[in-house]
C-alpha positions in Angstrom: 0.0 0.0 0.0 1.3 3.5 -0.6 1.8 6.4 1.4 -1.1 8.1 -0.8 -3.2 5.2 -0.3 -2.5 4.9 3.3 -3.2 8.3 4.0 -6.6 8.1 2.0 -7.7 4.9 4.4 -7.1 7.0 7.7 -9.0 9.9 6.3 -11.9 7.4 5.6 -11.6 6.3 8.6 -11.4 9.2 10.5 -14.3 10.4 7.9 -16.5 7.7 9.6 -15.8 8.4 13.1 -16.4 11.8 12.6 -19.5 11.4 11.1 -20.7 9.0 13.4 -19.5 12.0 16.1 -21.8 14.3 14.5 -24.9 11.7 14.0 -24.5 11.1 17.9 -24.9 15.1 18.4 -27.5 15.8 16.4 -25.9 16.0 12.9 -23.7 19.1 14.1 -20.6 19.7 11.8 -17.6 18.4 13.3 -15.2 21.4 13.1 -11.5 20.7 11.4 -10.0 20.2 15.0 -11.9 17.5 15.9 -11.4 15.5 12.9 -7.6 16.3 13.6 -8.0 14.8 17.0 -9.6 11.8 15.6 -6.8 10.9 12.8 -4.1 11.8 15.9 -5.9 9.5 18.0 -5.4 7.2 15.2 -1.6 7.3 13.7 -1.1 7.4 17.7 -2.8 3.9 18.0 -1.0 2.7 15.4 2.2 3.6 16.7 1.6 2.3 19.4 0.8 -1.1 18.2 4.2 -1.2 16.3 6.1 -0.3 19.2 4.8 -3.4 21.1 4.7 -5.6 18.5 7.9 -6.0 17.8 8.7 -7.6 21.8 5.8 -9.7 21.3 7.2 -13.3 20.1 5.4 -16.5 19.0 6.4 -19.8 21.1 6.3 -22.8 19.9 7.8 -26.8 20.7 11.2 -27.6 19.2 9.3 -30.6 17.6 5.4 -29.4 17.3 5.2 -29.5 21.0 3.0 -27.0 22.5 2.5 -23.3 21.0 1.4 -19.7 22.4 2.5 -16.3 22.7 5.5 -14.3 25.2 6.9 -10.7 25.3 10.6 -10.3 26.2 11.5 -7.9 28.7 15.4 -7.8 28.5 17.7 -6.7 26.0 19.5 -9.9 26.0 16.3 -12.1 25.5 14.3 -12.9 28.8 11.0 -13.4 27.9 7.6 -13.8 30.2 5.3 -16.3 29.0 2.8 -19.1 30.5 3.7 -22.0 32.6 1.4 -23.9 30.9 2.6 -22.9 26.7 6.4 -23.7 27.4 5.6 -27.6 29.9 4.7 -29.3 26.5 8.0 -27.6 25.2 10.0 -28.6 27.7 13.9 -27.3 28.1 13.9 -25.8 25.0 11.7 -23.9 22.3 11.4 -21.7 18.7 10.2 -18.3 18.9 9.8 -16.1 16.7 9.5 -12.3 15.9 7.8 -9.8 13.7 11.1 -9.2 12.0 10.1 -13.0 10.5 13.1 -15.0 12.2 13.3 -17.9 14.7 15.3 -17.7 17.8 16.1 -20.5 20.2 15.1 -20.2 23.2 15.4 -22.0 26.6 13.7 -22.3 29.6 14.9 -20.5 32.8 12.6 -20.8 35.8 9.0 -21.8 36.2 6.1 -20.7 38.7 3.5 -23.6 38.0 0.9 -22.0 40.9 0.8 -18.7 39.5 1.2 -20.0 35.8 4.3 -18.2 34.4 7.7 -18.9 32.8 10.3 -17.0 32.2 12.8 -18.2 28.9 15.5 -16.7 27.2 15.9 -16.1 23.9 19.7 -16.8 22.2 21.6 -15.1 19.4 21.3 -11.3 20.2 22.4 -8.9 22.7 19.8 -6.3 21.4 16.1 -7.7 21.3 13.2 -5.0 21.5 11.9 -4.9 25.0 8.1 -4.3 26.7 8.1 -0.9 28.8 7.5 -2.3 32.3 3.8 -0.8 33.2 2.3 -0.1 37.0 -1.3 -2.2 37.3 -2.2 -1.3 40.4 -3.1 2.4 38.3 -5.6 0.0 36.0 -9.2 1.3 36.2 -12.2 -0.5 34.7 -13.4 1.3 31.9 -9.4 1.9 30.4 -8.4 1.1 26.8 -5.9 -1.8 26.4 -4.6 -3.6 23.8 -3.8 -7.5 23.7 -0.6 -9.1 21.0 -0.3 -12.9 20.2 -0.7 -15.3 18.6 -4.1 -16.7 18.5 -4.8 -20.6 17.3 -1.2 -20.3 16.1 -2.3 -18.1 13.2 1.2 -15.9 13.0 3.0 -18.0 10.2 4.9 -15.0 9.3 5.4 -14.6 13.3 3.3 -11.4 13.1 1.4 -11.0 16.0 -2.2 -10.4 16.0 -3.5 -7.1 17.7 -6.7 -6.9 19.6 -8.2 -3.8 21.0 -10.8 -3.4 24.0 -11.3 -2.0 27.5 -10.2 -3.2 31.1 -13.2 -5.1 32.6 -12.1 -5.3 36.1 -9.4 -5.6 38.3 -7.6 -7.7 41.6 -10.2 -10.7 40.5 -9.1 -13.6 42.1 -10.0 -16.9 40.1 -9.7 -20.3 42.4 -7.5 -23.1 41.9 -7.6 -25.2 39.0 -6.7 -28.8 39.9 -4.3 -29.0 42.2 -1.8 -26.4 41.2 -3.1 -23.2 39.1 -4.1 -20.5 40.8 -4.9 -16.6 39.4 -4.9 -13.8 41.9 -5.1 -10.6 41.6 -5.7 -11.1 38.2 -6.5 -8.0 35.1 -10.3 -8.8 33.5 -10.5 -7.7 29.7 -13.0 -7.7 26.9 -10.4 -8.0 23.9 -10.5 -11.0 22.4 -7.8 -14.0 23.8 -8.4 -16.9 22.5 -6.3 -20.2 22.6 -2.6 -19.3 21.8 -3.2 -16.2 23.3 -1.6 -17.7 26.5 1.5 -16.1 27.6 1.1 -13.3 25.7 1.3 -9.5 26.5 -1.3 -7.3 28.2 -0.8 -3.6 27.4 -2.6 -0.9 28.8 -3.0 2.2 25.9 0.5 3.8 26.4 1.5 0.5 25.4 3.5 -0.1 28.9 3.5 -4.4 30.1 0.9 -4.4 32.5 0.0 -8.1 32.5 0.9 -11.8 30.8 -2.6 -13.5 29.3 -3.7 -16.7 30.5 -7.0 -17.8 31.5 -10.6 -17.4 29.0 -13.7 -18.4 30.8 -14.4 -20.8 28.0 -15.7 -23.5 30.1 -19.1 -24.9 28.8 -18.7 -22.2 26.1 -16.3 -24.3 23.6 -12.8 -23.0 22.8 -14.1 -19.4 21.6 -13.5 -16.5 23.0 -16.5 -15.1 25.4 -15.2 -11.6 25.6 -13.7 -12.6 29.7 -9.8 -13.2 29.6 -7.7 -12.7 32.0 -3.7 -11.4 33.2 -1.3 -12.2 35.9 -0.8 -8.7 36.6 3.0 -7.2 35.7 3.0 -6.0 39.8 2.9 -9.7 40.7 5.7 -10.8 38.2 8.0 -8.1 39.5 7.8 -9.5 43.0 8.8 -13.0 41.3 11.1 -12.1 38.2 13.8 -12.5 40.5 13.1 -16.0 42.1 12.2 -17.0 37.9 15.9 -15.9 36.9 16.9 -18.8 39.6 15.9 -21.1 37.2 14.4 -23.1 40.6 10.8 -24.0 40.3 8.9 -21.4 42.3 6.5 -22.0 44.6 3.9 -19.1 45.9 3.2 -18.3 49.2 1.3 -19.3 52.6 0.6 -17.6 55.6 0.1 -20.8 57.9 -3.5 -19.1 59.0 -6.5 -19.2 57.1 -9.7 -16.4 57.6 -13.0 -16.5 57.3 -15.8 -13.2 57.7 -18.0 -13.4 60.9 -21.1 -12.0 61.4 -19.5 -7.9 62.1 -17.9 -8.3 58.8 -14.6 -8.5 60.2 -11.6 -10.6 58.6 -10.8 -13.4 61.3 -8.6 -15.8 61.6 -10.6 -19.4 61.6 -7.5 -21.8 61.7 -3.3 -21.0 62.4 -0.4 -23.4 62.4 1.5 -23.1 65.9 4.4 -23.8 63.8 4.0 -21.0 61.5 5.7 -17.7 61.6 2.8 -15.2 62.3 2.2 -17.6 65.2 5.2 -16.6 67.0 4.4 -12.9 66.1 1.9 -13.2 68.0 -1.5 -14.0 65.5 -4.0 -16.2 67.4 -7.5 -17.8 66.6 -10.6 -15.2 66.2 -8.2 -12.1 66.1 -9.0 -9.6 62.7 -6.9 -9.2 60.2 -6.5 -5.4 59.3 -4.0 -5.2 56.3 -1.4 -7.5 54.8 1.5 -6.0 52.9 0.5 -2.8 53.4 -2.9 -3.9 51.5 -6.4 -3.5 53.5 -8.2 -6.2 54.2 -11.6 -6.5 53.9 -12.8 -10.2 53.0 -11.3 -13.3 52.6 -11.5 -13.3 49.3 -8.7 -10.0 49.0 -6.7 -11.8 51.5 -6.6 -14.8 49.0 -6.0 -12.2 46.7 -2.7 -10.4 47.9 -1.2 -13.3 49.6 -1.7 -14.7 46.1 0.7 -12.3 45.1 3.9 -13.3 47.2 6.8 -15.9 46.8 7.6 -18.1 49.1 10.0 -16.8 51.8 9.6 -13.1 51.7 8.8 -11.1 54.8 5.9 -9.2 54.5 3.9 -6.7 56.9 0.9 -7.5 58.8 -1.7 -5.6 61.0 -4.0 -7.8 62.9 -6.2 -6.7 66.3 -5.5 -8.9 69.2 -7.5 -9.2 72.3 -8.7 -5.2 71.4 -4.8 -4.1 70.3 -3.4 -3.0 67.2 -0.1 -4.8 66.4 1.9 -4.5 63.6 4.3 -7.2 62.8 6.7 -8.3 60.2 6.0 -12.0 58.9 7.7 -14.6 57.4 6.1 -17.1 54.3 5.7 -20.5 54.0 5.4 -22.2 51.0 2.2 -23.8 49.4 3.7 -26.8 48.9 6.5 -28.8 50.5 9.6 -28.6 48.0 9.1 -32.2 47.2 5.0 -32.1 46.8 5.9 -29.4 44.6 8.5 -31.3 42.5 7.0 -34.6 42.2 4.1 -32.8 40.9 5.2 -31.3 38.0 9.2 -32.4 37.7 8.5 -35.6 34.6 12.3 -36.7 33.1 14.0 -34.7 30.7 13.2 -35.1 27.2 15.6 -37.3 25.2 18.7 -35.2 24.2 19.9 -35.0 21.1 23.0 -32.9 20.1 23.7 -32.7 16.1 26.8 -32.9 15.0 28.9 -29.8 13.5 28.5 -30.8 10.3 24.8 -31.5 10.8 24.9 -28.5 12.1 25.9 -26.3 9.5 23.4 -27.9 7.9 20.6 -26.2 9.5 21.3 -22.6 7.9 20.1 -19.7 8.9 17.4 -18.3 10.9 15.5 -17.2 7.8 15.4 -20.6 6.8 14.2 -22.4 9.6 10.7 -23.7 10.0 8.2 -23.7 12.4 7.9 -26.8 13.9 4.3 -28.8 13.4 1.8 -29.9 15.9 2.2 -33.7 16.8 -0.2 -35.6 17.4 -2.0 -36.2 20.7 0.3 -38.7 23.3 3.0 -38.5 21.4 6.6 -37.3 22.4 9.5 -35.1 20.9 12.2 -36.3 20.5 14.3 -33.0 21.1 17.2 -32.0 19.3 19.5 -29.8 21.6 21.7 -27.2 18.7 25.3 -26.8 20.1 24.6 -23.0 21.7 21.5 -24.6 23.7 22.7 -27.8 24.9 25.5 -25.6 26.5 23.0 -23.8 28.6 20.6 -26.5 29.7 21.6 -28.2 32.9 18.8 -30.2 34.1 18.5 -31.4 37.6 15.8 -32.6 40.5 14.4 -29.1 42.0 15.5 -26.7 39.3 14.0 -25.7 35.8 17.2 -25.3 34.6 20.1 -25.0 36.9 22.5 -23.4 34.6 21.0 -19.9 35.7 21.4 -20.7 39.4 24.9 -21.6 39.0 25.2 -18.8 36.6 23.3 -16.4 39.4 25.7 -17.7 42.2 28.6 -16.9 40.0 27.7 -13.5 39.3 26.5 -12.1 43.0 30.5 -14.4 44.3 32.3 -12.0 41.3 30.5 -9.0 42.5 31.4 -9.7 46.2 34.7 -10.8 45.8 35.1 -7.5 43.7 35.1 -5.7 46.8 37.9 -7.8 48.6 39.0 -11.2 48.3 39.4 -13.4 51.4 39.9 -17.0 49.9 43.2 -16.9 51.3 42.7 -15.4 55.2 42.2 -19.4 55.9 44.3 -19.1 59.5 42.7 -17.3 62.9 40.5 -14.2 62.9 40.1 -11.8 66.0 37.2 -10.1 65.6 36.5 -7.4 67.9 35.1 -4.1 69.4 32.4 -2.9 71.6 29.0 -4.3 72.6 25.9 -2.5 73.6 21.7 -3.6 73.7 21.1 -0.2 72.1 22.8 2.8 70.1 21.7 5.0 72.7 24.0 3.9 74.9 27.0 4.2 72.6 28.7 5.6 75.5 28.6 3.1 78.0 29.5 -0.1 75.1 31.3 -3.1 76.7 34.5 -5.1 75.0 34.0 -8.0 73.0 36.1 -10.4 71.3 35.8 -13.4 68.9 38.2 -15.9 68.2 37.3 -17.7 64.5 38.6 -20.5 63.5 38.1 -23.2 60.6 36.9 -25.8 63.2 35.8 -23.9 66.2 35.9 -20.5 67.6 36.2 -18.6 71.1 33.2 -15.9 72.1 34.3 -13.1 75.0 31.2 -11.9 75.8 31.0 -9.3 79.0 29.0 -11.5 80.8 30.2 -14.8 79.8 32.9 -16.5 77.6 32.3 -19.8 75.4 33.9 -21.9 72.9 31.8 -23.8 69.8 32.9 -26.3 68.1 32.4 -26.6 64.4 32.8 -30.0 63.8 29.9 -30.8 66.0 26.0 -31.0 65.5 25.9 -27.5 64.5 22.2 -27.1 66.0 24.2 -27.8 69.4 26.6 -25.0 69.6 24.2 -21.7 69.8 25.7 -20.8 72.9 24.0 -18.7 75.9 20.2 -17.6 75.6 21.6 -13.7 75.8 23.7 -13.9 72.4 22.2 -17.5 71.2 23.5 -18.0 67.8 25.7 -15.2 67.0 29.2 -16.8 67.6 27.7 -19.8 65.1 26.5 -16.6 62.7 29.8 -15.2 62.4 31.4 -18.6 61.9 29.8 -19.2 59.3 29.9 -15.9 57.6 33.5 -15.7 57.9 33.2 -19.5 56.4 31.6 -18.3 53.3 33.8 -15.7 52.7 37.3 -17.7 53.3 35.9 -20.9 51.2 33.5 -19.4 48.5 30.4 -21.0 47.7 32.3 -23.8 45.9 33.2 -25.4 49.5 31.3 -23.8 51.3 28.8 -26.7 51.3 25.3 -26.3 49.1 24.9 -23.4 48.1 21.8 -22.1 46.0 20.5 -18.8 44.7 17.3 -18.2 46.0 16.3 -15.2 44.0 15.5 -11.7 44.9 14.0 -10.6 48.3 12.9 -7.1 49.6 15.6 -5.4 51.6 13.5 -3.8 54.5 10.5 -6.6 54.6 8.0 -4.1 53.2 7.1 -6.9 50.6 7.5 -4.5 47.5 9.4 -5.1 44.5 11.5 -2.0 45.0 15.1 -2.6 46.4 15.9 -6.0 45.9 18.8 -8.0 47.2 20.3 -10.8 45.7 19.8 -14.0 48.1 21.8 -16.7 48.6 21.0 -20.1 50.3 24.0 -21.8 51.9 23.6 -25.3 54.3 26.3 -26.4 56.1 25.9 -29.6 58.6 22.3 -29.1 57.7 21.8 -24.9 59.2 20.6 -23.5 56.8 21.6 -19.8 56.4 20.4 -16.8 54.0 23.1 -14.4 52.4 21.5 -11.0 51.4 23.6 -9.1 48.8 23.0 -5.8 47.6 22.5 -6.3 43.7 24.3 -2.8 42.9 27.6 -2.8 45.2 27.7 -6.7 45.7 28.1 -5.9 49.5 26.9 -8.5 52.4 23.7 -6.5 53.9 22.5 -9.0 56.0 22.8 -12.9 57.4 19.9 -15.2 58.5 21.1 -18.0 60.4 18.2 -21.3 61.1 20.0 -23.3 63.5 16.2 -25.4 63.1 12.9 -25.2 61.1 10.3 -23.1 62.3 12.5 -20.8 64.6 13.4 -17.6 64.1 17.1 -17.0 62.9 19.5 -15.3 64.4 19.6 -12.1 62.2 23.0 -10.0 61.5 22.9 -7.0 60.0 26.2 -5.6 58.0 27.2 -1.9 57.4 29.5 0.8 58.1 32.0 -1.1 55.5 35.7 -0.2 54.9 38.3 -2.2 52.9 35.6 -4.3 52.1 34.6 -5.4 55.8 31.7 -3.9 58.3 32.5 -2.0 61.4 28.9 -2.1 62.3 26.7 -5.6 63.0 23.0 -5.2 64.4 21.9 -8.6 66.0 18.5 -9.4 65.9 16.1 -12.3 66.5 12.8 -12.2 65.4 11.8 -8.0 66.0 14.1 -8.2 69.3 17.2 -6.5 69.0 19.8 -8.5 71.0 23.5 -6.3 70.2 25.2 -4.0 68.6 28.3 -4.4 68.0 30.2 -1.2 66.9 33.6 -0.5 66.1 34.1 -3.7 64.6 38.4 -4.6 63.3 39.0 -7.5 62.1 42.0 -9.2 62.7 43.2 -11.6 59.8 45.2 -14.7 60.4 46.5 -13.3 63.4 46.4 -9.4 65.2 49.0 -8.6 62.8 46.7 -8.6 59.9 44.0 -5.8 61.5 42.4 -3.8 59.4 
C-alpha cells in the first residue's frame, strides 16, 4: 500500500468516526479540530501497536510441541510467558518475531501456581523490550490492547493485535486442579483466545501491565466469550527475581487461614502453631487489618494479595488482638512442601539430542528455519539440543534449569569478591570491638572479642565466655540464651567468605527478596542459600555494590534465625553488625576490626 493510499484509508476512517460523532450530536458539523484529533488518536494507535509488536514473540515446541505467545523484557532475551505454553516444550523452544526470524530459546525458571515462565531467547544482545507498566493504576473502563498469537495463526510470526477495554481488576480466580491459581488477576473484553496464553497485556500507552492466561471458555467451547484474564506485571515483578533462579517457584502461605464473621470482620478461623505469624503473636478469632501494606476486607482480597507473594519473603501484617493493634513483620511458607511441589510437576528430561557440526551447518540460517508442526496427541518429541542450547541446559531434580542458578551464584560471588577477596585469610581471625543492647547507649558499650577459626571458635562476651565447636552437630553449639547464635552466625559468615560457595557446602541462589520486609518489589537484594551440617543460612547481597547487607542463620525449622545485619563497611569489611532475632534486638556491635590470620593482619 502507498503512502497516498494509506493516507486516504485513515481519512476514511477518521471520515466515519467523525460522522458517526456528528450523528450522535444531532448531525452538528464536526469542526477541522476535531477530525484532527480523531486521525491523531489514530496514527497514535497505530504507533503504538508497532512499538509493542515487535517484543511480542510467538512460542512454539522444538518438535510441534505446544505453542502460544510471550513478550521479552530484557535486551539480552528474557521473555515472560505461560507456565502452561512452554511444559509441553520442555527445556527448549522456537520463537519467533515480527522481523520474521526464529530464535532458540530456553527455559529458565518456572512458577507452575501462579502459571508463568520465564525463557531466554539466544543469538542477540539487542532484542526489542516491553516498557514495564504499573497495574495497580488499572481502572475498569481503560483502553488496552492484547498481542499474540491466537490458534497459532502468525506463520509469518506477526502478532495479532486486539483492541478493548479493562473489565475489572484484583479478581481472584480459584484453583484449577491442584496447582493453578490466578490472583489478583487484570479482567479484559479483547478477544484472547487459545494461543493467546503467555502473551502480552498492554494498557493504551503501550506499557507491560499483565501476561494472558486464563478465558472463561468453560461450557462455552474454545471461543472466545469476551472474559480473559492477566497475571498482573506487579505480581511478576515480585517474582522475576526468584524466575531468573531457574528453581521452580512455589507461591506463598501464611500458615493461617480467615474466614468473615457475622460484624464483617476478617478473622482468623484456623493457624499453624508452627507458622511464623504464630510466633508474632496471630492467634484464633483475632482480625486481620492489612497484609503488605494492603487493606483487608474479606477473605476473598486476602486470597488475593497473599496470592501475590513468593515463598520466603517477609511481608507486613496488621491484625487486632484481644482489642490491640499490632503490627508485625511476617515470614512465608510455602504452598507446597519442596518435594510435593516437584513430584508434581518435575517428569524426566526429554531425550537429548545434540547434532553434530556438520549437521549443524546444515541447518542454515534463521530465515530458513521452520516452524515446527503440531504432533499428534500422546506423542513425544524427540528433542534435538543445537550446540549454543545444549551448553545452557543443565537439568537437575528441583530446578528448571540449573545453569541460571549456578550462573546467578557466580555472578553475585564476582560482584562480592570485587570488593575484597578473602579465599586466602584461611588461619585465625580476631574479631573485635564494643557491645551494647542499644545505640543510645553508645557511650557506656562493653569489649568483646571473637576468636574464629576453621573448626571452632572462642566468644568473650562481657558477661560470659564460650567456645563452639564446628565440627559438631551445628544445632548444638548456639551458645548462651543472651547472644544464642551469633558466635555460630559469624562462623559461618567468615566460612563463606574464606571458602567461597564452591566449599562452602550447598549453596543455591534463591532469587530476589525485599531489603527492608515491606514486601514490594523496589530494592531488591540478591539471596543466597547456603547449608552447612544441615543450618541452613540466608546471604542477602545488595545487587548494585555486591556488599553483604544481611545474614539469617536457622540453626532449626520453624524458629526464628539469628539475624546479622552488616554496614558501616571499609576495605571491604563492616564495622557495624546489628543482631537481631525475630523483631528483638539482642546487640550492637560497633567498632568492629578484624584481625586476619592473626592481630598482625587488622584492618
Amino acid at each position: 500500500m502507498t503512502g497516498k493510499h494509506r493516507k486516504t484509508l485513515l481519512l476514511t476512517g477518521a471520515w466515519i468516526a467523525g460522522a458517526l460523532v456528528a450523528a450522535a450530536t444531532h448531525a452538528q458539523e464536526i469542526s477541522p479540530q476535531e477530525l484532527q484529533h480523531v486521525i491523531d488518536a489514530q496514527n497514535r494507535r497505530i504507533e503504538i501497536v508497532k512499538k509493542i509488536s515487535a517484543p511480542t514473540i510467538a512460542v512454539f515446541g522444538p518438535a510441534g510441541g505446544g505453542g502460544g505467545s510471550g513478550v521479552i523484557v530484557t535486551p539480552d532475551g528474557y521473555a515472560l510467558t505461560n507456565y502452561h505454553v512452554t511444559k509441553p516444550c520442555g527445556d527448549y523452544m522456537r520463537c519467533g518475531m515480527n522481523d520474521g526470524k526464529l530464535y532458540d530459546a530456553v527455559i529458565v525458571g518456572i512458577d507452575p501456581t501462579g502459571d508463568l515462565a520465564l525463557i531466554k531467547l539466544l543469538g542477540r544482545d539487542d532484542f526489542p523490550t516491553a516498557d514495564l507498566g504499573d497495574s495497580d493504576l488499572l481502572e475498569p473502563g481503560q483502553w488496552c490492547i492484547v498481542a499474540g498469537n491466537p490458534f497459532l495463526l502468525a506463520n509469518d510470526f506477526k502478532p495479532t493485535i486486539t483492541y478493548g477495554i479493562i473489565s475489572g481488576t484484583h479478581r481472584y480466580q480459584y484453583p484449577s486442579g491442584t496447582l493453578l491459581e490466578y490472583a489478583d488477576c487484570i479482567q479484559t473484553d479483547a478477544s484472547v483466545n487459545p494461543g493467546n496464553s503467555g502473551g502480552p497485556l498492554f494498557n493504551s500507552d503501550g506499557q507491560l501491565v499483565g501476561i494472558n492466561g486464563r478465558c472463561s471458555f468453560e461450557k462455552r467451547g474454545r471461543v472466545n466469550v469476551g472474559v480473559g484474564y492477566a497475571i498482573s506485571i506487579n505480581q511478576i515483578k515480585k517474582f522475576y527475581g526468584y524466575l531468573k533462579s531457574g528453581r521452580i517457584v512455589d507461591h506463598a502461605t501464611l500458615g493461617a487461614t480467615v474466614g468473615t464473621d457475622d460484624e464483617g470482620r476478617v478473622v482468623v478461623t484456623d493457624i499453624l502453631e508452627s507458622s511464623d505469624v504464630y510466633r508474632r503473636g496471630l492467634r484464633y478469632d483475632d482480625e486481620i487489618i492489612s497484609l503488605g501494606g494492603k487493606p483487608v476486607r474479606s477473605a476473598n482480597e486476602f486470597k488475593n494479595i497473599l496470592g501475590t507473594y513468593p515463598r520466603g519473603w517477609q511481608i507486613p501484617i496488621s491484625f487486632r488482638s484481644a482489642g490491640e493493634r499490632r503490627d508485625e513483620l511476617v515470614r512465608l511458607a510455602g504452598v507446597h512442601s519442596r518435594e510435593e511441589l516437584v513430584s508434581m510437576i518435575q517428569a524426566p528430561a526429554p531425550e537429548l539430542e545434540v547434532p553434530g557440526e556438520e549437521e549443524q551447518e546444515e541447518q542454515g540460517d534463521d530465515e530458513e528455519k521452520k516452524i515446527p508442526q503440531l504432533l499428534p496427541p500422546g506423542a513425544k518429541p524427540k528433542v534435538k539440543y543445537p550446540h549454543d542450547v545444549a551448553k545452557q541446559i543443565v537439568p537437575r531434580r528441583g530446578y528448571a534449569n540449573f545453569f541460571f542458578n549456578q550462573s546467578n551464584v557466580d555472578r553475585i560471588w564476582q560482584k562480592a569478591t570485587g570488593l575484597r577477596d578473602l579465599s586466602e585469610k584461611t588461619g585465625e581471625w580476631i574479631v573485635s570491638g564494643k557491645r551494647t543492647k542499644r545505640l543510645e547507649n553508645r557511650n557506656t558499650a562493653t569489649p568483646f572479642e571473637l576468636i574464629l577459626r576453621n573448626d571452632e571458635a572462642f566468644a568473650d562476651w562481657p558477661e560470659t565466655g564460650y567456645r563452639i565447636n564446628l565440627d559438631s552437630d551445628l544445632d548444638l553449639e548456639l551458645g548462651p540464651d543472651a547472644v544464642e547464635g551469633l558466635a555460630l552466625s559469624i562462623s559461618l559468615w567468615r566460612r563463606l567468605l574464606v571458602f567461597g560457595p564452591k566449599n562452602y557446602g550447598e549453596v543455591f541462589f534463591l532469587g530476589t527478596a525485599p531489603a527492608d520486609g515491606s514486601g514490594s518489589h523496589e530494592n531488591q537484594d540478591d539471596v543466597l542459600v547456603a547449608t552447612h551440617d544441615a543450618t541452613e543460612s540466608l546471604f542477602h547481597f545488595d545487587q548494585k555494590t555486591g556488599e553483604l547487607l544481611r545474614m539469617e542463620m536457622f540453626p532449626t525449622v520453624n524458629t526464628d534465625p539469628c539475624e546479622l545485619i552488616f554496614s558501616e563497611y571499609r576495605n571491604g569489611l563492616p564495622q557495624r553488625i546489628s543482631v537481631r532475632k525475630g523483631q528483638t534486638v539482642l546487640a550492637e556491635l560497633l567498632d568492629i576490626s578484624v584481625g586476619l590470620n592473626g592481630p598482625a593482619g587488622a584492618n
